[in-house]
C-alpha positions in Angstrom: 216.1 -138.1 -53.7 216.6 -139.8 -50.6 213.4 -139.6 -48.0 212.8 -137.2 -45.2 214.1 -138.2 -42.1 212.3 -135.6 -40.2 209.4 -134.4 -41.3 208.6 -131.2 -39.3 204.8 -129.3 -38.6 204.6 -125.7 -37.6 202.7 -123.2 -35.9 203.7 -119.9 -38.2 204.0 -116.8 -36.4 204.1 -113.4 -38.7 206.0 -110.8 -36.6 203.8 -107.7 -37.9 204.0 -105.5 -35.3 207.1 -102.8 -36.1 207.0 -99.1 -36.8 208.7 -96.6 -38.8 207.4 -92.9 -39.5 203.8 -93.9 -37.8 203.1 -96.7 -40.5 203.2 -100.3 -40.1 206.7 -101.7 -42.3 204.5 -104.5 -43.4 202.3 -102.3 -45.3 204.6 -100.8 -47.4 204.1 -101.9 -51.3 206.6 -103.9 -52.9 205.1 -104.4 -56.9 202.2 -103.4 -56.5 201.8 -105.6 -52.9 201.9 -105.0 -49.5 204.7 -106.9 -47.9 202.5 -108.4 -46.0 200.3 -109.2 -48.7 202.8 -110.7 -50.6 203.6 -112.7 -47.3 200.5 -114.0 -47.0 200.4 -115.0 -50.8 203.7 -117.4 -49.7 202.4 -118.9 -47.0 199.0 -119.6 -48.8 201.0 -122.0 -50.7 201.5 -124.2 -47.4 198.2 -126.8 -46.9 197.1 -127.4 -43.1 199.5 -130.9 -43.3 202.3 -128.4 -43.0 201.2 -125.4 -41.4 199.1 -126.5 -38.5 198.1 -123.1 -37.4 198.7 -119.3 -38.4 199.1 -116.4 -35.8 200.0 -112.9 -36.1 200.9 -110.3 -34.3 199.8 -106.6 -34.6 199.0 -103.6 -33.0 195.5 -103.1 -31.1 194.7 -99.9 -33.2 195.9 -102.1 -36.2 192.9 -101.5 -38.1 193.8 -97.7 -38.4 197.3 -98.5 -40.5 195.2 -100.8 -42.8 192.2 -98.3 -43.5 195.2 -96.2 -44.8 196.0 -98.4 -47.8 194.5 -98.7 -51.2 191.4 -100.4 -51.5 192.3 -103.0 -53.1 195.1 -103.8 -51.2 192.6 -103.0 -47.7 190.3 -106.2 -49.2 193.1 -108.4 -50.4 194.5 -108.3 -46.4 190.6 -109.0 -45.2 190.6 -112.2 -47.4 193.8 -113.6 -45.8 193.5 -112.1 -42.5 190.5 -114.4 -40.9 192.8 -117.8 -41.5 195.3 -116.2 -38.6 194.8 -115.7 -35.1 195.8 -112.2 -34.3 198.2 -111.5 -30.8 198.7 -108.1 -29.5 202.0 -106.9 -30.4 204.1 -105.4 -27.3 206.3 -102.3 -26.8 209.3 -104.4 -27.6 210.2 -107.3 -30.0 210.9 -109.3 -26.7 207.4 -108.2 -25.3 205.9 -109.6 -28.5 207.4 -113.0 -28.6 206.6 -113.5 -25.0 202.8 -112.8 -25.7 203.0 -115.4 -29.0 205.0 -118.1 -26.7 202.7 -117.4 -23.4 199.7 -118.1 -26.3 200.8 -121.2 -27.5 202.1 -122.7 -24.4 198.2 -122.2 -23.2 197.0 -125.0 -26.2 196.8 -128.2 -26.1 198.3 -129.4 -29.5 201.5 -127.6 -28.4 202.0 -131.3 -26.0 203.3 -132.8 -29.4 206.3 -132.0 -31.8 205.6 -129.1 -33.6 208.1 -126.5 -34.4 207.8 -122.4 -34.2 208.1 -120.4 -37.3 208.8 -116.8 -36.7 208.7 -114.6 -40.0 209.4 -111.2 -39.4 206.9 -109.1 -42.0 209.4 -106.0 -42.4 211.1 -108.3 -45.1 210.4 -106.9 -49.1 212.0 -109.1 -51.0 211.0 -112.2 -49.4 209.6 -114.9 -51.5 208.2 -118.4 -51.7 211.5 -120.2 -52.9 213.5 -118.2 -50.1 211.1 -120.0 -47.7 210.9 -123.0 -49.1 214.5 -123.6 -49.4 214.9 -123.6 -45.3 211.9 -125.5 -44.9 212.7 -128.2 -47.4 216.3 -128.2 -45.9 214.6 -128.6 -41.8 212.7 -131.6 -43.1 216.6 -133.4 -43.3 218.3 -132.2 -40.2 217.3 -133.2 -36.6 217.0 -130.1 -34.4 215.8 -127.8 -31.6 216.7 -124.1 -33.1 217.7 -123.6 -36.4 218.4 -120.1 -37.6 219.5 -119.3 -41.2 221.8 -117.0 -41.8 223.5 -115.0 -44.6 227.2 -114.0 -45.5 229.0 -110.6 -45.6 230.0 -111.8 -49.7 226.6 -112.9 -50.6 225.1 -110.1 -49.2 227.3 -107.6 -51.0 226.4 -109.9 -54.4 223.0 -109.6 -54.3 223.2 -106.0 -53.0 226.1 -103.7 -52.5 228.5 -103.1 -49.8 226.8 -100.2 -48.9 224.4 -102.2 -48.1 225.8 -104.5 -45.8 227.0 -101.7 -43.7 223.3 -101.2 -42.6 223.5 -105.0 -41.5 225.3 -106.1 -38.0 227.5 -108.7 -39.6 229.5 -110.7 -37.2 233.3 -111.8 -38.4 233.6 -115.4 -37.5 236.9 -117.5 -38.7 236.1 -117.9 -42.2 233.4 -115.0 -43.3 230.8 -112.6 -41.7 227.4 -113.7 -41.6 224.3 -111.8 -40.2 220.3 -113.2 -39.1 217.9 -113.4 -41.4 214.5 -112.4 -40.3 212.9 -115.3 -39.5 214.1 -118.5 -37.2 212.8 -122.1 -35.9 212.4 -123.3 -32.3 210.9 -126.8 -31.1 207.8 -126.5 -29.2 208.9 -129.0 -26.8 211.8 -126.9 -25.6 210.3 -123.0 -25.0 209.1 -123.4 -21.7 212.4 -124.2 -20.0 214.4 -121.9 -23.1 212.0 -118.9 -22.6 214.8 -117.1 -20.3 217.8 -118.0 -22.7 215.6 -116.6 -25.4 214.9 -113.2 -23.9 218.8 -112.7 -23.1 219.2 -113.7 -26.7 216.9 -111.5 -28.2 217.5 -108.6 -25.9 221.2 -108.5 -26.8 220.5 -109.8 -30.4 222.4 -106.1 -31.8 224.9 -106.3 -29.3 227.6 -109.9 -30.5 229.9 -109.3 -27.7 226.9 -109.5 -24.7 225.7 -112.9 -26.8 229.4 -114.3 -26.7 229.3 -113.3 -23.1 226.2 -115.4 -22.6 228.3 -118.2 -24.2 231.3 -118.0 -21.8 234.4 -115.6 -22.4 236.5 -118.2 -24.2 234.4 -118.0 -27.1 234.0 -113.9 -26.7 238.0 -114.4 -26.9 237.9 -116.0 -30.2 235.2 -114.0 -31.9 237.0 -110.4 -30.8 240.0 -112.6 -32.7 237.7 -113.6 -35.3 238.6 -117.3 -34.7 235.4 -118.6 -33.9 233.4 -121.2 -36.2 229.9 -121.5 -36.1 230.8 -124.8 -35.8 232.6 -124.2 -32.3 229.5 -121.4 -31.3 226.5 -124.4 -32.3 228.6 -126.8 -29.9 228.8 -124.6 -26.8 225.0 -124.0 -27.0 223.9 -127.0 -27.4 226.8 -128.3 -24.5 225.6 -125.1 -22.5 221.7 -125.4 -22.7 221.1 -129.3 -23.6 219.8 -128.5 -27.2 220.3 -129.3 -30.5 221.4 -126.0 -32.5 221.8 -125.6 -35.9 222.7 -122.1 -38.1 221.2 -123.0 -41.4 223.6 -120.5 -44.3 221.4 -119.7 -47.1 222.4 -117.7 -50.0 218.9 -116.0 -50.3 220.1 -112.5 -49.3 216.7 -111.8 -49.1 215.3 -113.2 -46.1 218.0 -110.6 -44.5 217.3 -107.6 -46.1 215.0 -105.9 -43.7 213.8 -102.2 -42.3 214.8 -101.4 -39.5 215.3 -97.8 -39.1 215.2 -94.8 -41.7 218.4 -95.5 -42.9 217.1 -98.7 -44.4 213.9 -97.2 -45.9 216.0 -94.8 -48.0 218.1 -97.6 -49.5 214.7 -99.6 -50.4 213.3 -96.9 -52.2 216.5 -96.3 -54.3 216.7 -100.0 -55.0 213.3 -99.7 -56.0 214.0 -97.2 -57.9 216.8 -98.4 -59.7 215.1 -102.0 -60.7 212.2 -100.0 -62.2 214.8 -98.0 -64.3 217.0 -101.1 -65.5 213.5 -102.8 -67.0 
């Protein structure tokens, strides 16, 4: 096994903040777990060598969703809670990032190379091999951004094509691939990338305002659905002086998320049919 090249730190940041029916999607169970329980479980396995600090975000009235749960899960959060710094979740996604960057451009370590892991906690089937595949992978490519990504086939695969119509998969040349819910940015480079960022993330639904963003010969060739990531990575990294990088994984479950009702339906019905085939 050849050695490292770049051997990467991180500030983690658990997205925690999103709502559906009046309950925190982090809190729903997932055998016998919250998801963010079982979130905290992975990341526990992460020493302080790797993992310089832990953040995140939630609601101000956050202790209201938790006093809801079972006891037992209520106590298991307290234990793991205390080793993260918690940051007010906004109105908005976008709202929420920009209070996590605005926090950790305010410390002092940030000065030196440490990268940004954002984890969104609204992910069920997330595990500690799903994570650890990326981050083994980062520690061999050079990099500003990196975010992983999944495609249309292995999606279907690993759940149905039903599925992957609550997903926005974009058709590039060769497949369709969607985000996953979690993604990588150099510390070094959010000050100056904060505004490409919030474009990116304001129109992260919409693909044709991001190709717009990229310049309309490349919105050409993905409404032809002759674009390679290859060609997209270039023009950012030409357009923005970085070094982008979309990492394809085949663990379908870093992109299986909740969203909306829709997606809440389908969870409990996969639930229900895993529980049925034991």
């Amino acid at each position: 096994m050849f050695e490292p090249l770049y051997l990467k730190k991180y500030y983690l940041i658990l997205l925690s903040g999103g709502l559906l029916n009046n309950n925190l999607k982090s809190l729903l169970i997932h055998s016998n777990l919250t998801i963010l329980e079982k979130i905290f479980e992975i990341f526990s396995k992460y020493d302080e060598n790797k993992i310089l600090k832990r953040f995140i975000t939630l609601p101000e009235n956050y202790l209201n969703y938790f006093n809801n749960i079972h006891y037992e899960n209520l106590q298991n959060i307290k234990n793991y809670l205390p080793k993260y710094e918690v940051i007010n979740s906004g109105e908005k996604l976008l709202d929420t990032i920009k209070n996590v960057i605005n926090r950790i451009l305010n410390l002092k370590e940030t000065e030196f190379d440490i990268y940004l892991l954002f984890v969104a906690t609204d992910t069920p089937f997330i595990t500690y091999e799903s994570i650890n595949d990326i981050i083994f992978r980062l520690d061999y490519i050079e990099g500003d951004i990196f975010l992983p990504i999944v495609s249309k086939e292995v999606y279907e695969v690993r759940y149905s094509n039903r599925a992957s119509k609550l997903r926005t998969f974009v058709r590039f040349k060769n497949d369709s691939f969607c985000n996953t819910s979690l993604f990588i940015i150099r510390s070094q480079i959010i000050r100056n990338f904060l505004d490409l960022l919030e474009n990116i993330l304001k129109n992260r639904k919409k693909p044709l305002k991001l190709a717009e963003i990229f310049g309309y010969d490349i919105l050409f060739k993905l409404i032809l659905k002759n674009l390679t990531i290859i060609e997209l990575e270039e023009r950012i990294n030409k357009l923005f002086n970085v070094k982008a990088h979309a990492i394809l994984t085949n663990y379908a479950e870093l992109a299986f998320n909740i969203d909306k009702k829709q997606d809440l339906e389908f969870y409990y019905k996969l639930i229900a049919s895993n529980k049925a085939n034991l």
